[in-house]
TITI-395908 format. One record per residue (C-alpha): residue number from 1; residue in one letter; y, z, x. Coordinates in Angstrom, 2 decimals. Example, Ala and Ser with C-alpha at 12.3 -4.5 7.8 and 13.67 -1.06 7.14 Angstrom:
2
[1; "A"; [-4.50; 7.80; 12.30]]
[2; "S"; [-1.06; 7.14; 13.67]]
***
This chain:
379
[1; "X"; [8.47; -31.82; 8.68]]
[2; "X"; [6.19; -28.44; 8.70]]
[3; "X"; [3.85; -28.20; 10.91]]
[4; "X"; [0.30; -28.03; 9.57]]
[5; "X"; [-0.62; -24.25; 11.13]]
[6; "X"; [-4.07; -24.34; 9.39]]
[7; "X"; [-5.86; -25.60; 6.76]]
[8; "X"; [-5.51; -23.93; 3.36]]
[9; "X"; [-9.41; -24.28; 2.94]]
[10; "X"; [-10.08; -22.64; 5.94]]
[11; "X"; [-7.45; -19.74; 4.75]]
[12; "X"; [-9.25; -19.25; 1.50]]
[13; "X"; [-12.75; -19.75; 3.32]]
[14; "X"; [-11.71; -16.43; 4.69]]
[15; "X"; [-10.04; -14.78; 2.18]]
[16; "X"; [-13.48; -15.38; -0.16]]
[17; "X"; [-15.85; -13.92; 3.02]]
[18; "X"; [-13.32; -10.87; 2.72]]
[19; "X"; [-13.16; -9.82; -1.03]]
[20; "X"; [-16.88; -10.90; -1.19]]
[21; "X"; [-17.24; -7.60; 1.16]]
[22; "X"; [-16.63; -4.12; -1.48]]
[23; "X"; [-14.49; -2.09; 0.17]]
[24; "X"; [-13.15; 0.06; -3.31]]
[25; "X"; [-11.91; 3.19; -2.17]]
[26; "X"; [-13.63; 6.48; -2.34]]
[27; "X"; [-10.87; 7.78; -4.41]]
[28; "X"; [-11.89; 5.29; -7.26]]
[29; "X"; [-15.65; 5.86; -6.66]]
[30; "X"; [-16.36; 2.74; -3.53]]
[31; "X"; [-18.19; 3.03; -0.77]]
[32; "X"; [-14.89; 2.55; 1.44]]
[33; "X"; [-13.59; -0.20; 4.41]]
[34; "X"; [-16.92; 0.03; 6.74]]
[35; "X"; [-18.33; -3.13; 5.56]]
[36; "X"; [-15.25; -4.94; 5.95]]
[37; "X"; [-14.20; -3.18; 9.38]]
[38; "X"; [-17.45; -3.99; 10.53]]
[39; "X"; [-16.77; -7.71; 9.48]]
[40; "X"; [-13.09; -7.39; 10.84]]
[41; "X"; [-14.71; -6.37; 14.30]]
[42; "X"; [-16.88; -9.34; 14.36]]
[43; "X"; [-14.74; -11.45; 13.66]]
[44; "X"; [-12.71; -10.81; 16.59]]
[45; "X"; [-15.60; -10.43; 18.99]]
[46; "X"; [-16.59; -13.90; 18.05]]
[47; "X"; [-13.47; -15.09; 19.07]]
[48; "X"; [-13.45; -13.28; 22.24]]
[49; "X"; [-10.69; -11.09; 21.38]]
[50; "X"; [-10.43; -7.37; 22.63]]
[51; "X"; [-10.49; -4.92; 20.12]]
[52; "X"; [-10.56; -1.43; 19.53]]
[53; "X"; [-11.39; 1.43; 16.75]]
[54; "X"; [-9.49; 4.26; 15.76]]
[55; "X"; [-10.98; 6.50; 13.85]]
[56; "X"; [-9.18; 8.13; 10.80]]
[57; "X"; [-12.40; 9.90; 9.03]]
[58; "X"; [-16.13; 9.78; 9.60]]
[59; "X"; [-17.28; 5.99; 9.21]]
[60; "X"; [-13.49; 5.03; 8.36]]
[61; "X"; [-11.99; 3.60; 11.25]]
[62; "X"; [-8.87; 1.28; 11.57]]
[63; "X"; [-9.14; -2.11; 13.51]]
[64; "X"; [-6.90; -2.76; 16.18]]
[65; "X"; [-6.16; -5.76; 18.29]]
[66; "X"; [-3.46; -6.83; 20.76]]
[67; "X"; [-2.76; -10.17; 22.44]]
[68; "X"; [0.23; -11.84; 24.25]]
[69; "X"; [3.16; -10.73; 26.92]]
[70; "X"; [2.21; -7.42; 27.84]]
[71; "X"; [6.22; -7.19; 29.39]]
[72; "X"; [7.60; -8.17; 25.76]]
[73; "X"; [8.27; -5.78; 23.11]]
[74; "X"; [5.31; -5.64; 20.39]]
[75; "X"; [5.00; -6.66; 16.67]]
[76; "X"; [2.64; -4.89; 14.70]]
[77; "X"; [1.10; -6.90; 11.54]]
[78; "X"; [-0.89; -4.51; 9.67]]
[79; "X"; [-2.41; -5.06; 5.80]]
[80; "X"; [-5.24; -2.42; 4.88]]
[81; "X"; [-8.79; -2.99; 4.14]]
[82; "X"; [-9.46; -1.01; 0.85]]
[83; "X"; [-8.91; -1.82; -2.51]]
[84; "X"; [-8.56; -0.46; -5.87]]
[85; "X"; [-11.74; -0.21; -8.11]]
[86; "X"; [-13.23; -2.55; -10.46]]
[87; "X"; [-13.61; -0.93; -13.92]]
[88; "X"; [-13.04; -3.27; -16.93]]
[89; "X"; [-12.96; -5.90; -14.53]]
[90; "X"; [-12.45; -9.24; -16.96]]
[91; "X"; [-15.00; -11.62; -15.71]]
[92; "X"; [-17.95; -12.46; -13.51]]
[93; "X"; [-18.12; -10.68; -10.55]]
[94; "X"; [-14.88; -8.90; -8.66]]
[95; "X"; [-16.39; -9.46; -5.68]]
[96; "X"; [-16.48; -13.31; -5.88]]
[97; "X"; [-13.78; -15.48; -5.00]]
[98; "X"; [-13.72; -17.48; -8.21]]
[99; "X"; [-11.03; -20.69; -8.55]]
[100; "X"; [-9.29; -21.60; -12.11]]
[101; "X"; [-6.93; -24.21; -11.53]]
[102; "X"; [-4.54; -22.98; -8.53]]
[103; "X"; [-5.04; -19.39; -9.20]]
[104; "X"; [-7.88; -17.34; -7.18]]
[105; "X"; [-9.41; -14.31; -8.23]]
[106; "X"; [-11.01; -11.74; -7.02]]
[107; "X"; [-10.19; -7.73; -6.11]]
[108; "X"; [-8.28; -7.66; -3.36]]
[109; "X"; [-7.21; -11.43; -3.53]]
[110; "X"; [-3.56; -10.94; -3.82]]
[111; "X"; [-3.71; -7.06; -2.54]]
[112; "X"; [-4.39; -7.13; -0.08]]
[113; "X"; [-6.81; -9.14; 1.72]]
[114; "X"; [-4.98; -12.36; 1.86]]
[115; "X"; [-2.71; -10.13; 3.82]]
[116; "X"; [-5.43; -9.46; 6.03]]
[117; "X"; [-6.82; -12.84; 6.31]]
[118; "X"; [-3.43; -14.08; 6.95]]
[119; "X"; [-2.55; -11.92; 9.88]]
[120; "X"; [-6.06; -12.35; 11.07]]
[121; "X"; [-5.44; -16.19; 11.11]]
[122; "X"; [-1.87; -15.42; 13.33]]
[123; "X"; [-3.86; -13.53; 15.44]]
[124; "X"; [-6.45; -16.16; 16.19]]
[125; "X"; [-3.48; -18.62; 16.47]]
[126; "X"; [-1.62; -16.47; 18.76]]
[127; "X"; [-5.18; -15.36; 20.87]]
[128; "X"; [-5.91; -19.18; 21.46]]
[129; "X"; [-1.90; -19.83; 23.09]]
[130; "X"; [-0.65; -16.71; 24.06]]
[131; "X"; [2.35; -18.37; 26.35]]
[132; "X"; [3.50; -19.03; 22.85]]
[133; "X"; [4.36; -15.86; 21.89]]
[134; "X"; [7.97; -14.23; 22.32]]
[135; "X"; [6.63; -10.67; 21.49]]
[136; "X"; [3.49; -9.10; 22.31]]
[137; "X"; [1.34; -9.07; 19.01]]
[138; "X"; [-0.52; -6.25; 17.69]]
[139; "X"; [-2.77; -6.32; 14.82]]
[140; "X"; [-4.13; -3.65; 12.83]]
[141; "X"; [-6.68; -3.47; 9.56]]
[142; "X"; [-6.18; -0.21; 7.97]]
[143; "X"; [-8.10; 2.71; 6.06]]
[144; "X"; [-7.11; 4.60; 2.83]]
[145; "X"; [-3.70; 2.99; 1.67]]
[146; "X"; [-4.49; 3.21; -2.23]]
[147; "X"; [-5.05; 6.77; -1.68]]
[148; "X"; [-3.19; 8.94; 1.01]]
[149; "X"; [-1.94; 6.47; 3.42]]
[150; "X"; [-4.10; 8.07; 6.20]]
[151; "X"; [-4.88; 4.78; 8.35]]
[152; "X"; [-1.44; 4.01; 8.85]]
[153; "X"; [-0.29; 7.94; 9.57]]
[154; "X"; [-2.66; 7.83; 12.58]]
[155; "X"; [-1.93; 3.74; 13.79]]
[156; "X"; [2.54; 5.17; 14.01]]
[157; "X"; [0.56; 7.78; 16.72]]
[158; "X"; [0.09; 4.60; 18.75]]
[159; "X"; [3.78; 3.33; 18.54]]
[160; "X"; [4.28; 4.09; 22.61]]
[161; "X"; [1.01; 2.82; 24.14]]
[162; "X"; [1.12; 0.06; 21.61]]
[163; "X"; [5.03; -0.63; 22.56]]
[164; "X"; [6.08; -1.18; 19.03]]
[165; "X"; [9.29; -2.12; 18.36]]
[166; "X"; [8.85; -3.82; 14.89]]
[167; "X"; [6.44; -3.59; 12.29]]
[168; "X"; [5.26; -5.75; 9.08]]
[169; "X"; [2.76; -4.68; 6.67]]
[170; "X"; [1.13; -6.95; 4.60]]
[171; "X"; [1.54; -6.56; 0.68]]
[172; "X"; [2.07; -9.36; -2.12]]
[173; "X"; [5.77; -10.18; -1.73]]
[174; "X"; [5.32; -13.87; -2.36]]
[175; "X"; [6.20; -13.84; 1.13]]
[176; "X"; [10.07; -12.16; 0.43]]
[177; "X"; [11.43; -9.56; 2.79]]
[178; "X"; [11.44; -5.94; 1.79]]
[179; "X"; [13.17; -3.41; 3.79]]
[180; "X"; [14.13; -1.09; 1.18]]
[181; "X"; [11.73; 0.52; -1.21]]
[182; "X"; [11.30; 4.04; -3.16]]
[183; "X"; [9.46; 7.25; -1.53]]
[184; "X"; [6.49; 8.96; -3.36]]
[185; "X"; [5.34; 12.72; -4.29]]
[186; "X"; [1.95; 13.45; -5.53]]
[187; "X"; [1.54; 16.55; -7.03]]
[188; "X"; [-1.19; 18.82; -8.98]]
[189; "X"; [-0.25; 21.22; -11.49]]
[190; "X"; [-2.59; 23.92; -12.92]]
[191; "X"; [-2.42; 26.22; -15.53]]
[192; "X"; [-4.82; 28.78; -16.23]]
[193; "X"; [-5.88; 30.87; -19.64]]
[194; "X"; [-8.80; 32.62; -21.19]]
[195; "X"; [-11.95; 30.97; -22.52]]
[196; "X"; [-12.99; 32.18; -25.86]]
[197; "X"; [-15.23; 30.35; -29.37]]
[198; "X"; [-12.79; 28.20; -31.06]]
[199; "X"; [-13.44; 29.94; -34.10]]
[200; "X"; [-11.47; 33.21; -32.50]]
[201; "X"; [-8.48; 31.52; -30.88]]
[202; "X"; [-6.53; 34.47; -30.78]]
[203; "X"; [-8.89; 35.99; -28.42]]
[204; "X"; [-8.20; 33.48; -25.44]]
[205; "X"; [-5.42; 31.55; -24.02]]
[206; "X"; [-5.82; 28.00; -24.66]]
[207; "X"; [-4.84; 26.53; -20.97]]
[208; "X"; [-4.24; 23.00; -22.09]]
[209; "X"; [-1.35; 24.67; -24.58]]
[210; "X"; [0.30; 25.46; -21.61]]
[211; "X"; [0.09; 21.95; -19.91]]
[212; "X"; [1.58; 20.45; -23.00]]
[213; "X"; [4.47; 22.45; -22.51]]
[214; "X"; [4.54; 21.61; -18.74]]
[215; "X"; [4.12; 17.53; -20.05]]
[216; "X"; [7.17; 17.97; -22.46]]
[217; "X"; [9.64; 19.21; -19.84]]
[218; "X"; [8.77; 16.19; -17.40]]
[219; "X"; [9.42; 14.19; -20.13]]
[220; "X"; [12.87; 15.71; -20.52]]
[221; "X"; [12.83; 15.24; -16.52]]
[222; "X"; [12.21; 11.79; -16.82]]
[223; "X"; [15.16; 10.85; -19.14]]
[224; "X"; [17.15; 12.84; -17.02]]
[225; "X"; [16.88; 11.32; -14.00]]
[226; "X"; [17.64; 7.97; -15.98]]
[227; "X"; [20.89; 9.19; -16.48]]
[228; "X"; [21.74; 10.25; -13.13]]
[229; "X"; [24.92; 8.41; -11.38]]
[230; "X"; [23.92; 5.82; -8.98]]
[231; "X"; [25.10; 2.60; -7.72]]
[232; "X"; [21.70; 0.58; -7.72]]
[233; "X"; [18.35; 0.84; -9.21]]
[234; "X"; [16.30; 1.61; -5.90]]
[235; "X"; [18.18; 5.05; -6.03]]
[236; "X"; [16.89; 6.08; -9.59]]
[237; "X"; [13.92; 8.44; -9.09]]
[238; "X"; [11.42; 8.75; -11.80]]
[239; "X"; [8.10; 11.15; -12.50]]
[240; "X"; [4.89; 10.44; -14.38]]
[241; "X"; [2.38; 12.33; -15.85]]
[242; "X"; [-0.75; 10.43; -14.84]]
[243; "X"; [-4.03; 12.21; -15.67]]
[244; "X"; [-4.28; 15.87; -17.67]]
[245; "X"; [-8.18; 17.27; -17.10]]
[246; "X"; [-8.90; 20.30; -19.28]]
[247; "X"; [-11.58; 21.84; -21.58]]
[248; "X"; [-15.20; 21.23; -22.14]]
[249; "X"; [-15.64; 21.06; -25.29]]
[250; "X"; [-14.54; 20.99; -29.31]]
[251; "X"; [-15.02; 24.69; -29.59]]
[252; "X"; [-13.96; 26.41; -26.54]]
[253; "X"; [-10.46; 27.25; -26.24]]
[254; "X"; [-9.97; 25.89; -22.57]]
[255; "X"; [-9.13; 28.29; -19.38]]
[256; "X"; [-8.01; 25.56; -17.03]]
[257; "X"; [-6.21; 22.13; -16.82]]
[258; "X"; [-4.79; 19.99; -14.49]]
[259; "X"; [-1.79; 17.45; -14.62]]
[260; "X"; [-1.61; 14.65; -11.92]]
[261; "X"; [2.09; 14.02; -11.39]]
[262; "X"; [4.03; 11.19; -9.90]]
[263; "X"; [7.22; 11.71; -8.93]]
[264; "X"; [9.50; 8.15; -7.19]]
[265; "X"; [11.95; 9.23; -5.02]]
[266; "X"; [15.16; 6.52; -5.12]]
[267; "X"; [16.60; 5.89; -1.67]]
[268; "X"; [19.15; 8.26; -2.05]]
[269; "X"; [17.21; 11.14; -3.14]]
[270; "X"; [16.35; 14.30; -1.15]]
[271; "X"; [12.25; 14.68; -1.40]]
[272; "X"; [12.28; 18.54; -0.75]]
[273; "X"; [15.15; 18.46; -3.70]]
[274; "X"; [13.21; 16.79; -5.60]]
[275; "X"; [9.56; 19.07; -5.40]]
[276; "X"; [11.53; 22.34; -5.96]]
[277; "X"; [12.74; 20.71; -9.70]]
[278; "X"; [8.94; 20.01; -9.84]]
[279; "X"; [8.03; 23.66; -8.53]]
[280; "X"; [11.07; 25.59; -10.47]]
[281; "X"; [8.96; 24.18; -13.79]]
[282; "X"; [6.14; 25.27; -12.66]]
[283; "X"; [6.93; 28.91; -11.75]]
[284; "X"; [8.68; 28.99; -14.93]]
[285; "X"; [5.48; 28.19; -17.09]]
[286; "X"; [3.63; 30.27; -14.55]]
[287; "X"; [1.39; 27.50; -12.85]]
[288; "X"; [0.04; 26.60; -10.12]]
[289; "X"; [1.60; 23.57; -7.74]]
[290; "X"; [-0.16; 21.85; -4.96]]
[291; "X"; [1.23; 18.69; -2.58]]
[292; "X"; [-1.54; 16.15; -2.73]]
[293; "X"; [0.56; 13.24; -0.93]]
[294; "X"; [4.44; 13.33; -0.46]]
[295; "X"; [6.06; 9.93; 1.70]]
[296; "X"; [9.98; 9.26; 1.98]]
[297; "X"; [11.38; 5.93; 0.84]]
[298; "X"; [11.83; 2.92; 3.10]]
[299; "X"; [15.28; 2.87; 3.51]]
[300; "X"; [15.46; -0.12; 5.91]]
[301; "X"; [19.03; 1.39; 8.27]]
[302; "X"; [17.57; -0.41; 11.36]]
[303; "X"; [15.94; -3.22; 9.89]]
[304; "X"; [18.89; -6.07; 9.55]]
[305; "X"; [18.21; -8.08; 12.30]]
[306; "X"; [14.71; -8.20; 11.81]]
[307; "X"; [15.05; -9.36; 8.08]]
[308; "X"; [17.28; -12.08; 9.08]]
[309; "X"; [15.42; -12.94; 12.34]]
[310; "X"; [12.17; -13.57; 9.26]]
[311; "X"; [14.70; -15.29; 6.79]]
[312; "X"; [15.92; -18.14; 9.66]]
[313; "X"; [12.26; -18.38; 10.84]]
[314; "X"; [10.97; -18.81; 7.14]]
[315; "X"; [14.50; -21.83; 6.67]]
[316; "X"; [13.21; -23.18; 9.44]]
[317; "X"; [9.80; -23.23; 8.45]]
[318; "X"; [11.29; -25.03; 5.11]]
[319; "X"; [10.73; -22.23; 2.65]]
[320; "X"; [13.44; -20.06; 1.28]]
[321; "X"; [12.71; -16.66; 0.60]]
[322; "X"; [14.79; -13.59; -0.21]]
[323; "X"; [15.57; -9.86; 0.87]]
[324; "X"; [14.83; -7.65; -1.88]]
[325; "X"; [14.06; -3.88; -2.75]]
[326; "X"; [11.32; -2.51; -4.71]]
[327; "X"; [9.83; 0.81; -6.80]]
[328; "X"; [6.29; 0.77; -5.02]]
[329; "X"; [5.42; 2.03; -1.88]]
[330; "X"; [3.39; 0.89; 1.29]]
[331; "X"; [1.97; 1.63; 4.45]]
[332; "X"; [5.48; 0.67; 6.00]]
[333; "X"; [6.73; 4.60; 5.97]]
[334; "X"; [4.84; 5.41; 8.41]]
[335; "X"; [6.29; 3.06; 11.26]]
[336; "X"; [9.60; 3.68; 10.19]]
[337; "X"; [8.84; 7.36; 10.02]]
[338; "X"; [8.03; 6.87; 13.70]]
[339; "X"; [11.33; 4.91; 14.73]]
[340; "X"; [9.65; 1.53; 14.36]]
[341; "X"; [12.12; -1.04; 11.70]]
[342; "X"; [9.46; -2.28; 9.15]]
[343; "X"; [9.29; -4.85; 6.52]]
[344; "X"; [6.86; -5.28; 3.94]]
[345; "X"; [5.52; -9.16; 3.48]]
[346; "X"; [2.95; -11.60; 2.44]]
[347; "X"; [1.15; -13.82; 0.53]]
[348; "X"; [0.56; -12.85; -3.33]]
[349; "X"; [1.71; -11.53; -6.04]]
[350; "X"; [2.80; -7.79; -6.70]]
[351; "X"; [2.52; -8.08; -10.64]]
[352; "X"; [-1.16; -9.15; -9.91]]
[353; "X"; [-1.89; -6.00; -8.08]]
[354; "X"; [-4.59; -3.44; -9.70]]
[355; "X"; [-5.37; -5.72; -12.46]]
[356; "X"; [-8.43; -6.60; -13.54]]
[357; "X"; [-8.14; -10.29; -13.34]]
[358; "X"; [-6.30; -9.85; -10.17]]
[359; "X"; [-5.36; -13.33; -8.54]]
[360; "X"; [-3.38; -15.34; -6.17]]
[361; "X"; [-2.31; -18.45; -6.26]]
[362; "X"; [-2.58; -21.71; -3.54]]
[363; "X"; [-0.46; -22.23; -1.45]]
[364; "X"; [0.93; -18.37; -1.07]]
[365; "X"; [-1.61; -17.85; 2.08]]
[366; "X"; [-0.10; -20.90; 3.73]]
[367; "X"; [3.52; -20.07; 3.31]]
[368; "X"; [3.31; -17.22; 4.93]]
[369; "X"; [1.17; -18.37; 7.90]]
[370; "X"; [4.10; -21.02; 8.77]]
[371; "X"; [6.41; -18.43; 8.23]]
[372; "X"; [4.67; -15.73; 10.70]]
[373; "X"; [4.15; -18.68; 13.19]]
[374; "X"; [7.45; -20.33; 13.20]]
[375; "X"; [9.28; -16.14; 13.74]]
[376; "X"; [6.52; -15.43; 16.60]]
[377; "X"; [6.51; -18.70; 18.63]]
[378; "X"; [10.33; -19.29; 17.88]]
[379; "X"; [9.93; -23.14; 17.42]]
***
């Protein structure tokens, strides 16, 4: 019989305190994690646990916490604090927990802030009983993971002091294991022309002409790589035109526009190969590249023990959950970046992430409580 690790009211009593707080990020127009760092920090002080800052920009600081066996090895649970934003959100407010049968919704309800209540719950567990523990455990509540990753980039820098030797961050897996996932490349393409009246085209160079050109061989790109030889789909990359900016008006012929690409790298796929096919396009059109945000995939060579060290703890726990690989991409590059084996795991939903009637669903929060407690205690 499961042990009863908390109360599923008291999880979602937290998990509504925590998307009631905005933290959009400043990429999508919010006012950033403060609010809900500052909350975070609270939190923890009211519970008499030790806690530190680390700041990552001005008024953006990550939340860190450690507690247990400071002879054991350390596992890091980490699940950031910002969120996408809220435009053509569906109904009522985004930043109210609202119930509909056994769904939940709310921004940041499935990503990721039950992942942060959750491993804010293990840490209270853990803080209360520390002779429990069979690692040390380190939490962390992130910055800037729905834009350039930065939180987690400077939390790796604190692998050694920390003593990290695994690493979990918290994303909607429905509680499955992910150890494998594809790599990312951000990129901005410009072209550049000469403004003139739209009434004397031939007197300018229409920039956006240009960018069209520039859109039609990624598409070509993209079909390509479809039909590239490999053996499973994690290793397919694939690229994305996301956003084209030009122009300013019906009769101007434009002399500027910008292309926002996307570029998945598959496991198997070289990232600097992959930005000179980008940049060879672009020198061939003549324009401009610039890296906004390039990460390597999770490829997940150290991670085997770990996965099945989770999957006995979750059997155990009397839940069955699986190993599996995704297209996204998380926080978890970083750690392994820095030599710590990561997985990717929690409560929620992935297909529920960035929508605007984002939910989760009862029971998810609880599963993966039991889960965390029954792999950290070893009982």
């Amino acid at each position: 019989m499961k042990r009863k690790f908390v109360d599923e009211v008291a999880a979602l009593e937290l998990l509504r305190q925590l998307v009631g707080i905005e933290s959009v990020n400043p990429v999508f127009g919010g006012s950033g994690e403060a609010a809900v760092c500052e909350f975070v920090s609270g939190w923890l002080r009211d519970r008499k646990i030790a806690y530190e800052l680390q700041e990552v920009f001005p008024g953006r600081c990550n939340v860190l916490a450690r507690v247990g066996p400071e002879d054991k090895p350390t596992l890091l649970i980490e699940a950031h604090m910002d969120t996408v934003g809220v435009e053509g959100w569906a109904t009522g407010s985004p930043f109210e927990l609202k119930q509909v049968g056994q769904r939940y919704f709310g921004r940041g309800s499935c990503d990721t802030k039950a992942s942060l209540a959750t491993f804010m719950l293990v840490l209270e567990r853990f803080a209360a009983s520390p002779e429990d523990l069979r690692y040390g455990l380190a939490f962390a509540a992130t910055v800037d993971e729905e834009s350039e990753q930065a939180g987690a980039g400077e939390l790796a820098k604190k692998k050694d002091e920390l003593g990290l030797c695994m690493a979990i961050t918290g994303e909607p897996t429905c509680s499955d294991l992910i150890a494998r996932h594809k790599g990312v490349g951000r990129y901005l393409l410009s072209t550049s022309g000469r403004a003139a009246h739209a009434s004397t085209p031939e007197l300018g160079e229409n920039a956006i002409y240009k960018a069209a050109r520039i859109c039609l061989r990624l598409e070509a790109l993209e079909a390509e790589l479809k039909e590239r030889p490999r053996e499973r789909e994690i290793e397919r990359g694939t690229v994305n035109v996301g956003v084209v900016r030009g122009g300013i008006g019906f009769n101007v012929v434009p002399d500027s526009c910008r292309i926002d690409v996307d570029r998945r790298l598959g496991t198997k796929e070289d990232p600097q190969d992959a930005r000179s096919e980008l940049e060879a396009i672009c020198f061939e059109e003549g324009a401009g590249f610039e890296v906004f945000l390039e990460r390597p995939p999770l490829r997940g060579e150290e991670s085997g023990a770990f996965v099945q060290g989770l999957r006995s703890a979750a059997a155990q726990a009397g839940y069955e959950v699986e190993q599996r690989e995704v297209p996204y991409m998380t926080n978890a590059v970083s750690y392994e970046a820095a030599g710590i084996p990561s997985i990717v795991f929690g409560p929620g939903d992935i297909a529920q992430a960035h929508k605007n009637d984002e939910y989760i669903e009862a029971g998810q929060m609880l599963r993966s409580l039991q889960i965390l407690e029954t792999f950290l205690s070893g009982t």
